[in-house]
VEXVEXKE-180033 format. One record per residue (C-alpha): residue in three letters; z, x, y. Coordinates in steps of 0.001 Angstrom, whole numbers, padded with zeros to 6 digits, always signed. Each point is the difference from the previous one (the first is absolute). Example, Ala and Ser with C-alpha at 12.3 -4.5 7.8 and 13.67 -1.06 7.14 Angstrom:
// VEXVEXKE-180033
ALA+007800+012300-004500;SER-000660+001370+003440;
END
This chain:
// VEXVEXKE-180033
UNK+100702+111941+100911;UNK-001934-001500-002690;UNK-002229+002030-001432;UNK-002846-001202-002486;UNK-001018+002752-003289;UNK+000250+003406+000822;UNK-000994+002526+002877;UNK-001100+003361+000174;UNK+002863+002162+000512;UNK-001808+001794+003068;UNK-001140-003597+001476;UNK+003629-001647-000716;UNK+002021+003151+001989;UNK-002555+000553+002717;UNK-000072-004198+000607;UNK+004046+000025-000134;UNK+000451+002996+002254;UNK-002319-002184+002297;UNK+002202-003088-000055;UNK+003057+001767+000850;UNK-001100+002066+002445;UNK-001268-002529+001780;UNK+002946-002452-000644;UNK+002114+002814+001869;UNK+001484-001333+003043;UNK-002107+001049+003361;UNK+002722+002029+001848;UNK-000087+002652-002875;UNK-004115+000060-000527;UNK-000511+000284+004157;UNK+001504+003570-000560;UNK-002883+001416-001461;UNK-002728-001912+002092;UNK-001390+002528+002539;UNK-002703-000881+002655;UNK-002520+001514-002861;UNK+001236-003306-002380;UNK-001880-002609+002526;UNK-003327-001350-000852;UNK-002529+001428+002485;UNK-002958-002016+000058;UNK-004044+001429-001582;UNK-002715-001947+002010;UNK-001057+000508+003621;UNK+001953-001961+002605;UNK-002265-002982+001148;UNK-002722-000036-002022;UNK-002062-003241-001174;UNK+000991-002792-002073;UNK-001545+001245-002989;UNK+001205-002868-002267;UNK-001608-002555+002173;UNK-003403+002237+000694;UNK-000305+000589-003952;UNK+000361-004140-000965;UNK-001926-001180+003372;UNK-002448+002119-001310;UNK+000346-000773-003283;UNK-000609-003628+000703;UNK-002871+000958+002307;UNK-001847+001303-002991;UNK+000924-002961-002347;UNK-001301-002528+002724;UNK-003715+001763+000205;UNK+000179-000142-004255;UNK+000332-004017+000135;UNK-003557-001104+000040;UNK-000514-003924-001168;UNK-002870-000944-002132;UNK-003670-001253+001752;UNK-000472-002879-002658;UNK+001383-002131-001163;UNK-000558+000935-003524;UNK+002228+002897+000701;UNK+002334-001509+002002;UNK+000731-002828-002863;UNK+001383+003037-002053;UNK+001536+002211+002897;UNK+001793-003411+001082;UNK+001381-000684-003315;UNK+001194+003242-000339;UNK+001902-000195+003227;UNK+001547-002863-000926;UNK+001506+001214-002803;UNK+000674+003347+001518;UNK+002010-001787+002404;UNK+001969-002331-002285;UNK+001227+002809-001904;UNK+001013+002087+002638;UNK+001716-002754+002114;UNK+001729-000762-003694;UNK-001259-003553+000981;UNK+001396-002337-002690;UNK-000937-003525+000729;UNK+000460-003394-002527;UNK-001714-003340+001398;UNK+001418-001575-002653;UNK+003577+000631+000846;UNK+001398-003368+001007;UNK+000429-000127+003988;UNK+002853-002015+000111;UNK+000016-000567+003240;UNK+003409-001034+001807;UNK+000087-001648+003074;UNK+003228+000256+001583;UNK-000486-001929+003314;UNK-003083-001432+002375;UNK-000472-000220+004009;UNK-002086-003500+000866;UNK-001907+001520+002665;UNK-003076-001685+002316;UNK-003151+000103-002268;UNK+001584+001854-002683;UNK+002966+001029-002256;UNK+001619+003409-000826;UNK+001503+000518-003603;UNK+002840+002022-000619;UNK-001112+001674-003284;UNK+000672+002516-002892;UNK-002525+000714-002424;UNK-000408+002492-003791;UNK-001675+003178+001036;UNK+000655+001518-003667;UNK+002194-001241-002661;UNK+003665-000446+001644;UNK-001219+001295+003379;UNK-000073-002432+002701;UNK-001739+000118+003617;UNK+000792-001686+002971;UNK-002151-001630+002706;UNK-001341-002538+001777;UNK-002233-002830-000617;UNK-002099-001876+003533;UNK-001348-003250-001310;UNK-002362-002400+002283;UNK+000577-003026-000407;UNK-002678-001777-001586;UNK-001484-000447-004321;UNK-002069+003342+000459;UNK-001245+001838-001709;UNK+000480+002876+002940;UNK-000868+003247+000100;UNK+002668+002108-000588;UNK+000672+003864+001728;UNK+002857+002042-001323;UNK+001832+002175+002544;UNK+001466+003847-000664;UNK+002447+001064+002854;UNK+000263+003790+000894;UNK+003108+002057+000784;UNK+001916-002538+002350;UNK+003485-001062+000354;UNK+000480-003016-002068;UNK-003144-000039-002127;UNK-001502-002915-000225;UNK+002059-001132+002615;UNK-001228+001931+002870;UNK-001462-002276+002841;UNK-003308+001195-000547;UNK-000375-000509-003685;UNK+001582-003576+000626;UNK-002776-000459+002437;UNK-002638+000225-002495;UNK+001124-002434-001805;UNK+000655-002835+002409;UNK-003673+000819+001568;UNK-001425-000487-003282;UNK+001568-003195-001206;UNK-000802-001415+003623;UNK-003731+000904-001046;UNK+000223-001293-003100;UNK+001112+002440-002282;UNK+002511+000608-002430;UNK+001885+003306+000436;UNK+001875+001984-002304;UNK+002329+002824+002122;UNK+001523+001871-002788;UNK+002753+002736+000588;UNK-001415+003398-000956;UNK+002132+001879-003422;UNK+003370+001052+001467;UNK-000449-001470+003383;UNK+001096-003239+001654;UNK+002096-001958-002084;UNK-000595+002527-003020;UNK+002055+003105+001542;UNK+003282+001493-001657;UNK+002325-001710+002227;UNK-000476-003748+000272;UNK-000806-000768+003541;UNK-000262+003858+000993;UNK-002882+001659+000888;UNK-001352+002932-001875;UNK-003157+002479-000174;UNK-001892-000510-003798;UNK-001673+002684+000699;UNK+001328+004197-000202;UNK+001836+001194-002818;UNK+001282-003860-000887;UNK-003909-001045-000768;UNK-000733+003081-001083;UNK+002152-000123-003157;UNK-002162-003147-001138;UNK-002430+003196-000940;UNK+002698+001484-002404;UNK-000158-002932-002055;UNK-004296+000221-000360;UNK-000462-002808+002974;UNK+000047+000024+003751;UNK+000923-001413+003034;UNK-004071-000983+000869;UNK-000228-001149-003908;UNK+003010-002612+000287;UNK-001379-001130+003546;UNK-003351-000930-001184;UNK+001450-001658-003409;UNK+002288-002137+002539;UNK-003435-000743+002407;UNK-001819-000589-003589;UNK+002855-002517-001353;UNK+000080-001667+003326;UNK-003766-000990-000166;UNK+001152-001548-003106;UNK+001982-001946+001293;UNK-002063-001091+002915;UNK-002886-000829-003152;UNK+002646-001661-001754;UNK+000585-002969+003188;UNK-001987-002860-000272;UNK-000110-000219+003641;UNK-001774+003971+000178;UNK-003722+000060-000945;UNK+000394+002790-001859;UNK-003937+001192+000736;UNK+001206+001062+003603;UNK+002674+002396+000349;UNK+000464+002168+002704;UNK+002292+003322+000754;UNK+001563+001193+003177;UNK+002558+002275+000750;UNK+000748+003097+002807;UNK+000606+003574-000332;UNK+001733+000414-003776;UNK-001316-003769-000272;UNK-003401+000740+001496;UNK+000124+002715-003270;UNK+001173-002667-002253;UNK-002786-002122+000798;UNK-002210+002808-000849;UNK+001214+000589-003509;UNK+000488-003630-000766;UNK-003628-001235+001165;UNK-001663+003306-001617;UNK+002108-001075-003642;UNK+000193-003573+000166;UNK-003740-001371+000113;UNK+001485-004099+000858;UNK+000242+001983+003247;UNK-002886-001132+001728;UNK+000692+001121+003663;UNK+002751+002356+001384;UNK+000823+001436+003700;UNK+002437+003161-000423;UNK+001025+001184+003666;UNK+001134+003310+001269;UNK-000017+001359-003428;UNK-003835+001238-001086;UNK-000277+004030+000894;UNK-001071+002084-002726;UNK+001791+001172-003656;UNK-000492+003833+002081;UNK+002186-001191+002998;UNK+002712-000691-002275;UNK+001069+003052-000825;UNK+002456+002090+001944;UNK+000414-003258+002419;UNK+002303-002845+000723;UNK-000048-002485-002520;UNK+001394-001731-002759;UNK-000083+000760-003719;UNK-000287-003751-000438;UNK-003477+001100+001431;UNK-000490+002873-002713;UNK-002979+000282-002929;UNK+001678+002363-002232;UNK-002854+002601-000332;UNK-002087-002428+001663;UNK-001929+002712+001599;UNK-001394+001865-002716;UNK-001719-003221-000964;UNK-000827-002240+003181;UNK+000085-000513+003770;UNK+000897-002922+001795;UNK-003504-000987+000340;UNK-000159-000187-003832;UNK+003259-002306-000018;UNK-001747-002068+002721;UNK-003299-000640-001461;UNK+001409-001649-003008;UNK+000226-002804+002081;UNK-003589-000678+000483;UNK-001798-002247-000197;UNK+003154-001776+000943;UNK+001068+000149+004114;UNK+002619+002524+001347;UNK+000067+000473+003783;UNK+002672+003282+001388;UNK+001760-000494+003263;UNK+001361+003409+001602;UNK+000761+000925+003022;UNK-001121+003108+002345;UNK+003705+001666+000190;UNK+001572+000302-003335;UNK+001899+001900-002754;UNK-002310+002665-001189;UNK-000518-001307-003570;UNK-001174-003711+001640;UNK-002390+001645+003209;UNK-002932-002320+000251;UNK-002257+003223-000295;UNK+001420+000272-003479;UNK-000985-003862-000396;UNK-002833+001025+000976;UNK-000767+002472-002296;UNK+001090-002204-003013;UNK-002432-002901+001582;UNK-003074+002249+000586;UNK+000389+001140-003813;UNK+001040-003194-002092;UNK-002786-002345+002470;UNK-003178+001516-002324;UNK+001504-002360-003382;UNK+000497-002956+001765;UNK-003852+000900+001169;UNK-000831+000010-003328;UNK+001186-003472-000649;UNK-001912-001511+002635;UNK+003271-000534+002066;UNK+000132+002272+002727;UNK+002590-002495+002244;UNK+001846-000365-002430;UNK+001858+003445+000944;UNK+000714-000072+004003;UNK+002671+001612+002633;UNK+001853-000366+002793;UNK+001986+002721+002569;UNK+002291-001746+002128;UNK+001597+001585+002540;UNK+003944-000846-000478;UNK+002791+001989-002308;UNK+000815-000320-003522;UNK+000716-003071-000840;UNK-001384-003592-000937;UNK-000914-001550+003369;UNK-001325-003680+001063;UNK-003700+002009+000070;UNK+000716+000928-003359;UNK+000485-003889-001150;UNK-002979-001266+001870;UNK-002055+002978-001321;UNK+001376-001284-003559;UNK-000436-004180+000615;UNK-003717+000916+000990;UNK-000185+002078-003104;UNK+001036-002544-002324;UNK-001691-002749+001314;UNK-002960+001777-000616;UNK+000576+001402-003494;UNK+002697-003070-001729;UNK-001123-002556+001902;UNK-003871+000158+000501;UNK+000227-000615+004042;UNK-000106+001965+003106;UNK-001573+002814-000011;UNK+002782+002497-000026;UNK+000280+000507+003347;UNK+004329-000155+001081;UNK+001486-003709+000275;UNK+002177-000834+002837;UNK+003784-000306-001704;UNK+001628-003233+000094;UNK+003726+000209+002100;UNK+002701+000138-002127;UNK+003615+001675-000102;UNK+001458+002308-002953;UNK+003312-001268-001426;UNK+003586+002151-000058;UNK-000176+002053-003166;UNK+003173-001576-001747;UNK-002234-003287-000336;UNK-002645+001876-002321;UNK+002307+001735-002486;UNK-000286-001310-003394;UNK+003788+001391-000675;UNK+001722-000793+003341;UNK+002987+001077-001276;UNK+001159+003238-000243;UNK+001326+001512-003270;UNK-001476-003099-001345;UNK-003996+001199-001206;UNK-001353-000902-003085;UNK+000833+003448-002533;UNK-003959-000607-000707;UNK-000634+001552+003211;UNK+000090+003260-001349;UNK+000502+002886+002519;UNK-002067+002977-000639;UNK+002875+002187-000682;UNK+001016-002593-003042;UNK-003519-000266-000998;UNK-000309+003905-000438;UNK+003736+000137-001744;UNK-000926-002665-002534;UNK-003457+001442-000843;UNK+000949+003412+000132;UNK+002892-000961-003017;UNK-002927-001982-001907;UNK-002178+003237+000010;UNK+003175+002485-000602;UNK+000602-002283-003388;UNK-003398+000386-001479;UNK+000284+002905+000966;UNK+003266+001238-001437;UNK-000662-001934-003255;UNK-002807+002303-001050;UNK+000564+002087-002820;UNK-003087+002570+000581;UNK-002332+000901+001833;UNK-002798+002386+000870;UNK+001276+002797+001544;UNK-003613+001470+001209;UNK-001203-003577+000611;UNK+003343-000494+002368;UNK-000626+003215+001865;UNK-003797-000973+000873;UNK+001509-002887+000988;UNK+002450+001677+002341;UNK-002694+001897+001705;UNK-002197-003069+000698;UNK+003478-001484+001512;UNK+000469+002526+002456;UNK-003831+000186+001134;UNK-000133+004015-001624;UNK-002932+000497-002456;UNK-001088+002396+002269;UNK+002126+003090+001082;UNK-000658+002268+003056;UNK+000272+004013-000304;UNK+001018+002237+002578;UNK-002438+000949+002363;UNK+001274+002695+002175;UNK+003264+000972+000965;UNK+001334+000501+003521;UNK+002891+002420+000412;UNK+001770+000513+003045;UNK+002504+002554+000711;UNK+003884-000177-001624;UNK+002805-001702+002061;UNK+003455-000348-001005;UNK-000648+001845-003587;UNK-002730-002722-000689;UNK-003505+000467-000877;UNK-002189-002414+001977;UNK-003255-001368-000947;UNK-002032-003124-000681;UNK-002095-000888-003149;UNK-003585-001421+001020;UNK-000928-002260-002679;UNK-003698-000756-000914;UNK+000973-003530+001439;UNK+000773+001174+003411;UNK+003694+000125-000300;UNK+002097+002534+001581;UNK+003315+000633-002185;UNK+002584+001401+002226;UNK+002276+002851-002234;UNK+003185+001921+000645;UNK+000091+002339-002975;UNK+002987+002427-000972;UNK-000402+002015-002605;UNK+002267-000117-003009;UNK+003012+002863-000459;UNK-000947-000386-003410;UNK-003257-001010-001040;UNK+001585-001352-003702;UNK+001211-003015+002049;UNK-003557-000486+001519;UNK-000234-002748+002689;UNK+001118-002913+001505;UNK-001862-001746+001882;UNK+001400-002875+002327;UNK-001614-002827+001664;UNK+001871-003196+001736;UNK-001528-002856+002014;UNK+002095+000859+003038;UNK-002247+003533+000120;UNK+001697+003434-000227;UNK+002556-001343+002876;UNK+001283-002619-002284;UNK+001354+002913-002151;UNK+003463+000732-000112;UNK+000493+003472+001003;UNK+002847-000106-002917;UNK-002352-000189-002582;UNK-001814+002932+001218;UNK+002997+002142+000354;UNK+000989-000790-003864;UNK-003620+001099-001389;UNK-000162+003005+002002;UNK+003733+000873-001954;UNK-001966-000543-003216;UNK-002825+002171+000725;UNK-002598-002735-000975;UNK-003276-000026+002257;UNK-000156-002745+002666;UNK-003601-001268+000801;UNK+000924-003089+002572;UNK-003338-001824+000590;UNK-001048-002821+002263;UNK-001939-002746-001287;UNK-002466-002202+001565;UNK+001484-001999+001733;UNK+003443+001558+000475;UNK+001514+002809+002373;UNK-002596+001942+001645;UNK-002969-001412-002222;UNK+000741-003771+001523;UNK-002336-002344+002237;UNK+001064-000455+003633;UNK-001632-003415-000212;UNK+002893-000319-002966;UNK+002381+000701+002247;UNK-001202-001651+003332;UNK-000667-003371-001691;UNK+001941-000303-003099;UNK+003832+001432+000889;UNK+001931-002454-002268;UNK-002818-000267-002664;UNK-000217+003333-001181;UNK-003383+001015-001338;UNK-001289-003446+000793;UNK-003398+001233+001086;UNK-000429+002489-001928;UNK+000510-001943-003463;UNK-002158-002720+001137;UNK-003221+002325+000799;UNK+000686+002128-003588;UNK-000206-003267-001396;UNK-003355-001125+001731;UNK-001354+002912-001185;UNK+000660+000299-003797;UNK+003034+001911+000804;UNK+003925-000144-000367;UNK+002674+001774+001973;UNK+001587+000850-003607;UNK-003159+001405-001132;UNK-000693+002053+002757;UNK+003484+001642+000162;UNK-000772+000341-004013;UNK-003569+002028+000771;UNK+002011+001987+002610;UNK+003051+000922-002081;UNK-002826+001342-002748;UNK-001882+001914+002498;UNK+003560+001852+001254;UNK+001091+000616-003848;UNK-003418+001667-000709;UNK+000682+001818+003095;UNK+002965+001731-001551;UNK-001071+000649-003114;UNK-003437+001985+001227;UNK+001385+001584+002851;UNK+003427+000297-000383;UNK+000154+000301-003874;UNK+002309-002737+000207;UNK+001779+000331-003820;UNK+001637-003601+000119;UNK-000726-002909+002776;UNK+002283-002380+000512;UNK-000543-002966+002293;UNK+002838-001399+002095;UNK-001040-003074+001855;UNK+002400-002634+002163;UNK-000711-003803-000533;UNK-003234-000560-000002;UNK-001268+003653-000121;UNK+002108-000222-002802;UNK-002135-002299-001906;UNK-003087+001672+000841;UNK+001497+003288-001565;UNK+000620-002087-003345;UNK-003375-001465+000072;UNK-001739+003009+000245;UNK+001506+001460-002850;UNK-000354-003513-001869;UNK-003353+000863+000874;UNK-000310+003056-001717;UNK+000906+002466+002646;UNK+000420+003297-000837;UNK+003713+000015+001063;UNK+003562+001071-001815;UNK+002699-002363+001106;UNK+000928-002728+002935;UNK+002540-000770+002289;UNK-000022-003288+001470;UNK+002445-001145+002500;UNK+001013-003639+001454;UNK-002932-001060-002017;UNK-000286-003589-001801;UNK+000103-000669-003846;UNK-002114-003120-000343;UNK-002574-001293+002672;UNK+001651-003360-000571;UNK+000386-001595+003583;UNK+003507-000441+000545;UNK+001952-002219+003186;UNK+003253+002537+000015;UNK-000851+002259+002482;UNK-002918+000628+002737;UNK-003423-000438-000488;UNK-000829+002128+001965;UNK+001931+003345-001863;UNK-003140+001390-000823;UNK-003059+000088+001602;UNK-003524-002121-000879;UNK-001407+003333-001044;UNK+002068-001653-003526;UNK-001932-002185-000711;UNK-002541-000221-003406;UNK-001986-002369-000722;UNK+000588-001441-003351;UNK+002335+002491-000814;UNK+002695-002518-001789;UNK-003139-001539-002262;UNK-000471+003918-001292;UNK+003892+000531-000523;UNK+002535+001700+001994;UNK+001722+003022+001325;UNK+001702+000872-003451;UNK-003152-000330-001866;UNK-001305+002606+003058;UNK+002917+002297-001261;UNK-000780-000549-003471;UNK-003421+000941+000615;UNK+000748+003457+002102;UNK+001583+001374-003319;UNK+002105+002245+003026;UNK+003666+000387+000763;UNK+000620-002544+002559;UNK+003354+000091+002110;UNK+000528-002911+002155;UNK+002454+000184+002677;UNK+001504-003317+001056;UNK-002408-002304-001518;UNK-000193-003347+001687;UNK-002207-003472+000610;UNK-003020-001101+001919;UNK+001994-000750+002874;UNK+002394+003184-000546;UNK+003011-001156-001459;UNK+001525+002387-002302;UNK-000005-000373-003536;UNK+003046+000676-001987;UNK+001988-001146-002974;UNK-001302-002307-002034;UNK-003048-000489+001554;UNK-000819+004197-000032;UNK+001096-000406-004062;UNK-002624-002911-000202;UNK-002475+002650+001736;UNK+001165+002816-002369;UNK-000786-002561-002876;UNK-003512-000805+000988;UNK-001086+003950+001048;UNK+001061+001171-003307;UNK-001137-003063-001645;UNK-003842+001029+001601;UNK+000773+003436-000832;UNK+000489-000295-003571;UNK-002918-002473+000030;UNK-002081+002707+001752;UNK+000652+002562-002446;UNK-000081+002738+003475;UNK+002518+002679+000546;UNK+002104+000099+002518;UNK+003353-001351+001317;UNK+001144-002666+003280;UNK+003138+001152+001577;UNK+001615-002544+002265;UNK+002547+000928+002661;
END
């Protein structure tokens, strides 16, 4: 045990006589669990989702608030805005003067046209890979750059290869660029991999994003189309399906050398988003408490975008959402004078990027980059995809270029870079830090208790449930304390009140502490069944996505919560002393509301991680994407959290990101930097590892 300054005597005996009772072995601590020691559940068998009615409605509401400007005075200056909005929340970092340096590792002679094997500089040391289709011929061509979605193989997938072999045989050059963390890009040379779930969703920890380093790659790879002397650079297009149909959203909205883009299966609405299937490469971080998709899509005009959907789809991409999006963003590109230069299309296929699709797209083209036709679709000309092995710019395995930087290496190396600056400061504001804290975790403003629901006692416990004035139901199993001098604990876990151990319970009813065990959103009895139906091995998947849509974190909510059940105690119950006790992530949320200024005593926080440094030991998927905080390593760290809290902190086996357990020297390096912060700080209070 290392323990850091001094504890209260009380808060020192109380925490010890909690780790060894519960350290007893099982055999002896089943003796005194009875039938009355289970956890009987608080709500009503059966009733509603009322996680995914609150944030469907939520979003509801935010969708009628998005009204776009009638001038185009006004629009000039709501457009602007947007685009700044959106480069700051995407933590879109772009450099067109970063040399390409473009590496061609091997070409295919093919009839009409080449393909390049290529490599190019996204950012400084980061390297995508792709594929270059060349006509033959001086040029200059027109040039279209292609974004695949969430296929096997990236860039690779038949379809996607299709695109650009149609193209070049219509005299265009094609860029087909493997997406961040896909393709060529993943972990695992040669394996595929999902970017997206709690892997692209630590991109957000270090103040950037999985959408943000997309449209930087899209944005770098018009550069190098510009930069060809075969490309005339005046004509670029975009096209992409489903994650690339959303790609060629952002990048044609941000990129104005864009000049016209077809997106398929991918245009719904910002509202459809949330609490549905999709990918938080697809995410706005708080994009709806500023804009719709119709905003996003007008910044196009008075440049040419046409959406191809189809009638049967995933709920976020229905063509009735397209719809929706269309009917709104169509009145700016009326203002311009360019009414068909925003058009649609409903096919009637499956997701996907079908032959339609590419004569939809040649027709397109021709129209906008070429000044012929007059967009109507273009009959194909035949041609056969190659075997994938052909098209990889490293062909052999284990043998990649180290500048094609994974995303979990990207994340590990900035995440040290901000943890330096970070742990090099001598000061800081402590008031300053804590504002900052709050506008991290989306809580400026906190609910009160609204009513409380009681239902009758089972098992010993109190029942009831906490309405919130956010429309939150807290579920609660109280039990009083033996003696009230102890006050109460009150214990939360991700897993819900069945995650927790029945051990623990035994050894705090021995100590005659009150035991408040509450359910957060999200967890236990308070959880989505559209979490559970669609997202079994992504825990809090959905959920995390829509807080974030809406201005909200997962964190921040279970923050808000934990404040509304300590006031609880202390006006009802007459709670002398609160102390939270929170597993993993809960945890966290129990340290950041007192970092916040909670009116708590002391915290417990168990299997919890000291740094959110991203970390390849273990699982990335130990915790959850509830997590996740966006630009949480730019405002410092965990220990500066504790430092902050000015609490007695225990933490019981403290680990990493990915749930490896920290020990040795590396928990002496920890106790270094907590008591470093603390000193710094100038906060009461003690950290107790175990």
């Amino acid at each position: 045990m290392l323990i850091i300054k001094k504890f209260s005597f009380v808060f020192l005996l109380v925490g010890f006589s909690f780790y060894a009772a519960n350290s007893n072995s099982r055999e002896n601590v089943n003796k005194d669990i009875s039938a009355a020691d289970t956890l009987p559940d608080v709500l009503t068998k059966n009733h509603a989702d009322l996680i995914e009615s609150r944030l469907r409605g939520q979003a509801m509401v935010q969708f009628g608030t998005h009204r776009l400007p009638d001038n185009l005075r006004d629009w000039d200056k709501y457009r602007n805005n947007l685009k700044n909005t959106i480069i700051q929340k995407t933590g879109l970092i772009v450099n067109h003067e970063l040399p390409l340096n473009m590496k061609e590792t091997g070409s295919i002679p093919m009839k009409g046209y080449e393909i390049k094997n290529i490599a190019f500089q996204t950012r400084p040391g980061v390297y995508g890979t792709a594929n270059l289709y060349v006509p033959e011929g001086k040029g200059p061509f027109p040039a279209v750059i292609i974004m695949h979605g969430h296929w096997p193989g990236g860039r690779l997938y038949q379809s996607f290869q299709a695109i650009g072999q149609t193209l070049a045989l219509n005299g265009y050059v094609a860029l087909n660029i493997d997406a961040w963390g896909a393709g060529e890009r993943t972990l695992i040379h040669g394996k595929d991999e999902y970017h997206g779930a709690n892997l692209g969703a630590s991109l957000l920890n270090i103040g950037e994003s999985l959408n943000g380093v997309q449209i930087s790659d899209n944005i770098r790879g018009v550069d190098l189309l510009s930069s060809l002397p075969y490309v005339d650079p005046k004509n670029i297009g975009a096209t992409g399906a489903s994650g690339g149909g959303n790609q060629t959203m952002w990048l044609s909205a941000i990129d104005e050398r864009v000049k016209a883009a077809l997106p398929v299966v991918s245009v719904g609405t910002f509202e459809s988003c949330v609490m549905r299937s999709n990918c938080i490469c697809e995410l706005l971080t708080d994009g709806l408490t500023f804009t719709e998709q119709a905003g996003v899509l007008a910044l196009v005009a008075p440049r040419a975008i046409k959406m191809s959907n189809i009638i049967v789809d995933n709920p976020t991409f229905l063509s009735t959402e397209m719809f929706r999006s269309f009917n709104n963003s169509r009145p700016v590109f009326n203002m311009f004078g360019v009414d068909n230069n925003i058009s649609n299309l409903v096919l009637d296929k499956t997701h996907g990027y079908w032959p339609e699709n590419r004569e939809v797209m040649l027709g397109w083209f021709d129209l906008h980059l070429k000044g012929t036709g007059t967009g109507a679709p273009k009959k194909e000309i035949p041609f056969e995809t190659l075997p994938n092995q052909q098209l990889l710019v490293y062909p052999i395995i284990g043998k990649r270029d180290p500048g094609v930087q994974t995303t979990a290496d990207y994340c590990e190396r900035r995440g040290k870079e901000l943890r330096t600056l970070f742990l090099e400061s001598r000061s800081f504001d402590a008031l300053a830090k804590q504002n900052e804290l709050r506008s991290i975790l989306r809580i400026n403003d906190r609910p009160n208790l609204f009513k409380v629901h009681q239902f009758t006692n089972l098992g010993g416990w109190e029942r009831m449930a906490l309405e919130t004035s956010d429309d939150k139901l807290i579920p609660l199993l109280l039990l009083p304390p033996a003696n009230p001098a102890l006050g109460y604990l009150i214990i939360s876990n991700p897993g819900g009140k069945k995650a927790i151990s029945l051990d623990l319970i035994t050894a705090l009813k021995k100590i005659g502490q009150g035991i408040v065990i509450a359910d957060l959103s999200g967890t236990g009895e308070a959880s989505s069944s559209k979490e559970n139906k669609s997202n079994k091995s992504m825990v809090l998947h959905t959920q995390s996505r829509a807080e974030l849509w809406l201005g909200k974190t997962i964190l921040g909510e279970w923050v808000k919560e934990l404040n509304v059940v300590s006031e609880f105690l202390r006006s009802n119950y007459r709670a002398q002393k609160v102390t939270l006790d929170g597993s993993k992530e809960a945890g966290l949320a129990a340290l950041f509301l007192a970092a916040s200024g909670g009116n708590v005593d002391n915290i417990i926080m168990r299997d919890a991680p000291l740094s959110y440094l991203f970390d390849k030991g273990g699982s990335i998927d130990y915790f959850s994407m509830g997590i996740h905080l966006p630009g949480f390593l730019n405002w410092g760290d965990i220990s500066l959290a504790a430092a902050l809290s000015g609490k007695n902190i225990r933490i019981i086996n403290p680990v990493t990101m990915s749930g490896v357990k920290i020990s040795g020297i590396s928990l002496k390096e920890y106790q270094t930097e907590f008591a470093k912060l603390r000193t710094i700080s100038g906060q009461q209070g003690a950290t107790i590892f175990n």
